[in-house]
Residue, then its C-alpha position, 0 to 999 in steps of 0.5 A: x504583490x508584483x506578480x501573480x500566476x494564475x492557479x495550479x491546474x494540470x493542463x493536457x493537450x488532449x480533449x479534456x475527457x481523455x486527459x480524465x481517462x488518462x488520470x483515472x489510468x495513472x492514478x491507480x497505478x499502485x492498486x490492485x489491477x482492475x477486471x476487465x468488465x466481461x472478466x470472471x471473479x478473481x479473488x487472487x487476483x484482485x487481492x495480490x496482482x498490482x497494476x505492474x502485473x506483479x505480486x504483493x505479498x501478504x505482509x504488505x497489510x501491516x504497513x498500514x497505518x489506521x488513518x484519522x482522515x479516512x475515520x473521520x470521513x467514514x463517520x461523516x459519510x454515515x451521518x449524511x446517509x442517516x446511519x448511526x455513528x459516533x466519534x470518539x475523539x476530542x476536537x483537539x485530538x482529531x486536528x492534531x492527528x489529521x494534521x500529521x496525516x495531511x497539513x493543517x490547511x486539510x485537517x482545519x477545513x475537515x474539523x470544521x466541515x465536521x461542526x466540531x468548533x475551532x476555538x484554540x485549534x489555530x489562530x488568526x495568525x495561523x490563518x494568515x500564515x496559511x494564506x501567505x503560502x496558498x497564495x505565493x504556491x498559486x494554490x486555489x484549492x487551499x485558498x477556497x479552504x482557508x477563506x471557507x474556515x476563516x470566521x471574517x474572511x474579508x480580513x484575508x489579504x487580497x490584491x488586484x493581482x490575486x482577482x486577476x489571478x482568480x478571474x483567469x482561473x474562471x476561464x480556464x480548462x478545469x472545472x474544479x478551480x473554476x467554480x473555486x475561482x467563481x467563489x472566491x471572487x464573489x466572497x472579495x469582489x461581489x456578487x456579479x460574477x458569473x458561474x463558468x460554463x464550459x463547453x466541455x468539463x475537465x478535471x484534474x483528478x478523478x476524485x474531483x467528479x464526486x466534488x463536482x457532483x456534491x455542488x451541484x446537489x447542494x446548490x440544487x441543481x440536480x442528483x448525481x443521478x441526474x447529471x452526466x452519467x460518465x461524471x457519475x461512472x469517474x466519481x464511482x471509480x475514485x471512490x475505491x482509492x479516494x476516501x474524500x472523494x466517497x465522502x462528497x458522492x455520499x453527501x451528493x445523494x444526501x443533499x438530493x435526498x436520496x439517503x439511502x443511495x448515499x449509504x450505498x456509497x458508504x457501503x462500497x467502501x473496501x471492507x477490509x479496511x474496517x477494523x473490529x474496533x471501528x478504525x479505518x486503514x489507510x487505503x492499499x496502495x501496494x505495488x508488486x515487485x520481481x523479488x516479491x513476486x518470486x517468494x509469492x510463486x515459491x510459496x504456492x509451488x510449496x503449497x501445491x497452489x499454482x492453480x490459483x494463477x490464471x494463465x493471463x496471470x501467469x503469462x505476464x508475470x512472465x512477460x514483466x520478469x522478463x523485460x526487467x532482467x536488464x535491469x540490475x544483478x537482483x532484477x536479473x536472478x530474482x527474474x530468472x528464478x520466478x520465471x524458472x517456477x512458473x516454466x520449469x526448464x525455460x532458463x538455460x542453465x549456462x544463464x542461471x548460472x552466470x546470474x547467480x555467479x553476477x549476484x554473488x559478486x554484487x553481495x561481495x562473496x568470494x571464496x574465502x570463508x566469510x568473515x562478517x555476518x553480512x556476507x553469509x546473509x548475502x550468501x543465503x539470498x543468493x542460495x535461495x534463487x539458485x535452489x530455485x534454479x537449480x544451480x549449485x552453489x558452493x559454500x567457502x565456510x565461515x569464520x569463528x569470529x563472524x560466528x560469535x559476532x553473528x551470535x552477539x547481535x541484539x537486534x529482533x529476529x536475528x535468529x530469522x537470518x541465521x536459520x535462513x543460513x543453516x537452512x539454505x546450507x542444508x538444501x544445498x547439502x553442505x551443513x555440517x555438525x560442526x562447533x560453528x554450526x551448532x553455536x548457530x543453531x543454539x542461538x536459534x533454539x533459544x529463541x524458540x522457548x515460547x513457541x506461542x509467542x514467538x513470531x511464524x517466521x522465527x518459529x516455523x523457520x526456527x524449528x527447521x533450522x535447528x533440526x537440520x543442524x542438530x537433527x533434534x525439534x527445538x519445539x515439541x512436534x505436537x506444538x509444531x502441528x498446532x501452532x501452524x494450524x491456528x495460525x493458518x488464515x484470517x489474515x489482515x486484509x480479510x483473505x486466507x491461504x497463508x499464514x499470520x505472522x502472529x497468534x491472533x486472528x486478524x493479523x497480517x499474513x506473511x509469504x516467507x513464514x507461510x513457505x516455511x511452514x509448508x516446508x516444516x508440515x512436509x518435513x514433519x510427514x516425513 
């Protein structure tokens, strides 16, 4: 090999514990924003407020996809912790589903960091190919990995270019590829290498405190509680969104003999990521955004729960609405509307109305009646930013054919859009009983013979659309009452004050179904 780069480690020009300060900042960036330490206990906030300071909103949970990884890492912690702990899937299963989740490098040095076996899990060849890439991506984490997995990694291809590289990567600013680079030289070119002793220790991520502390324990050094206590602080904070890195603090305290602070960090885990059935979520990483946090504010004002948002809550979503309204046309009325919520007569009407006129030209609606489904979609978005504005929005009609083509669609929950249409005609005052109209709403209204079945948004959404239309209830009132009242809490992510999308206790909530059937609860009162 001709040439050779030392490997990958992000470099700052800052003093090393500040470039830490700073990953462990960016890190977090799409995670729940943290509490200052002399803040009060909010649970809304640290369930919906994003470190944009924006809102997610409830159906966000179901995105989620159950992680082996993060199964397999819990199973793993637990067993070092001495708590009882089983694991249901074959070798061959487990490497396959890690591998989707990650690459095989990853998923091979977890299977084998679990002692299942590798015997036809991957090859030689496999190994070497592997090898090839670490190597020529200057990649010294895989490189550790793979010669750590190889059953003779003596056969592993090593060049004085590759020694180079690794006796560099001794000396350099961060600790974690030094230490590998200290292995890696001892496993190819001998014993007599010294261990690096920095004058200041970096890491190039806040996970890599808990590796860091792992080794020391394992080689006997001292206990996590022992060491440095701000590497101990980095490796407690990673844990909230790093499942590898719970894992190497669990096996820290393990390896120093203190089982039963490993099963704390265990313990520490996200709770809501634990599922009945043993499965684990892949971690939240959510992120609010303008539009989001919109349907969020209407549906606490609808819910008459505004007071959940503290005034620093409040106050930056405001701030963030505003510094994003130049953004682009849907920045622009989603920013005004949410700001229009929380300060009611603080968006002159001249600027809401020019938004709205900016956002109606964005969705391609004119004057002239709509001729494609899209465009009454794009109507109906638009509508419901200007009833939160409260600008009038005129209605150009709709033409036969859109209507039958509209009617046609085979896709699941069609029915959602056009009740959205019928509903948002009707709050503006311009729904009438006329044969366009009604073939919507008989569309709906057969799609809402199984209410028990039927999703929240269709069924609450649904009901209303065709008693605007029609002035009948598609579904019996009492049902109405009931379905709503079984579907109210318990949502995935273990929080309450919305709706489930679905009967079943433990399913995700969702802000718009939960609006609507606020709206359906009023207009059943009524």
């Amino acid at each position: 090999m001709s040439h050779r780069t030392a490997p990958r480690a992000r470099r700052s020009p800052v003093a090393p514990w500040a470039a830490l300060l700073l990953v462990l900042v960016l890190a977090t960036g799409c995670t729940a924003a943290p509490r200052p330490a002399t803040q009060q206990p909010d649970p809304f906030r640290d369930t919906f407020v994003t470190a944009n300071g924006l809102l997610a909103v409830p159906e966000l949970w179901k995105s989620l996809e159950r992680s082996t990884t993060a199964g397999l890492l819990r199973h793993l912690a637990l067993a070092a912790a001495g708590r009882p702990t089983s694991w249901r899937l074959s070798a061959d299963d487990t490497f396959a589903a890690l591998s989707a989740e990650s690459d095989p490098v990853q998923a091979a040095s977890l299977v084998t960091e679990a002692g299942f076996g590798h015997r036809g899990l991957w090859s030689e060849a496999d190994l070497l190919d592997w090898w090839q890439m670490a190597v020529s991506e200057a990649d010294i984490d895989r490189e550790a990995a793979i010669a750590r997995i190889s059953d003779d990694p003596r056969r592993l291809p090593v060049d004085d270019a590759l020694l180079q590289a690794w006796r560099t990567a001794v000396e350099g600013p961060d600790i974690l590829p030094a230490l590998l680079a200290t292995d890696l030289l001892g496993l190819f070119a001998g014993p007599d290498v010294a261990e690096p002793r920095p004058a200041t220790i970096n890491f190039r991520s806040p996970g890599e405190a808990a590796t860091y502390l792992r080794r020391a324990a394992a080689s006997g050094q001292a206990s996590p509680d022992a060491l440095d206590p701000q590497i101990l602080t980095i490796a407690r904070e990673a844990i909230a969104t790093d499942d590898r890195a719970m894992y190497d603090l669990a096996r820290a305290y393990a390896d120093a003999g203190q089982q039963s602070a490993a099963g704390a960090v265990v313990d520490a885990m996200d709770p809501r990521r634990l599922l009945a059935d043993g499965e684990v979520l892949e971690v939240p990483l959510f992120e609010g955004t303008v539009g989001s946090s919109f349907r969020m504010v209407r549906t606490l004002a609808a819910q008459n729960r505004l007071d959940v948002l503290s005034p620093d809550v409040r106050r930056t979503l405001v701030e963030q609405a505003r510094a994003l309204l130049e953004v682009d046309v849907s920045h622009r009325v989603a920013g005004l509307a949410l700001i229009n919520l929380l300060e009611p007569g603080s968006v002159a009407p001249d600027q809401a109305t020019t938004a709205i006129g900016a956002a109606l030209r964005e969705a391609r609606v004119g004057i002239k009646p709509f001729t494609s489904p899209a465009q009454a979609i794009g109507w109906t978005t638009v509508a419901e930013y200007a009833d939160a504005l409260g600008v009038r929005l005129d209605y150009p009609g709709i033409a036969a054919g859109a209507v039958a083509e509209w009617v046609a669609v085979t896709e699941p929950l069609v029915e959602v859009s056009i009740s959205r249409f019928l509903l948002a005609l009707d709050r503006s005052g311009q729904l009438r009983p006329d044969a366009l109209t009604q073939r919507l709403a008989g569309r709906v209204r057969s799609a809402l013979l199984k209410p028990a079945r039927t999703p929240s948004l269709l069924l609450f959404s649904g009901a209303l659309a065709v008693h605007a239309a029609t002035g009948g209830w598609a579904v019996p009132v009492a049902e109405l009452r009931t379905q709503s009242t079984t579907r109210d809490g318990g949502c995935l992510g273990d929080f309450d004050g919305f709706v489930r999308d679905l009967p079943s206790h433990g399913t995700a909530c969702d802000t718009d179904a939960s609006w609507f059937a606020i709206v359906l609860l009023k207009e059943l009162d009524r």
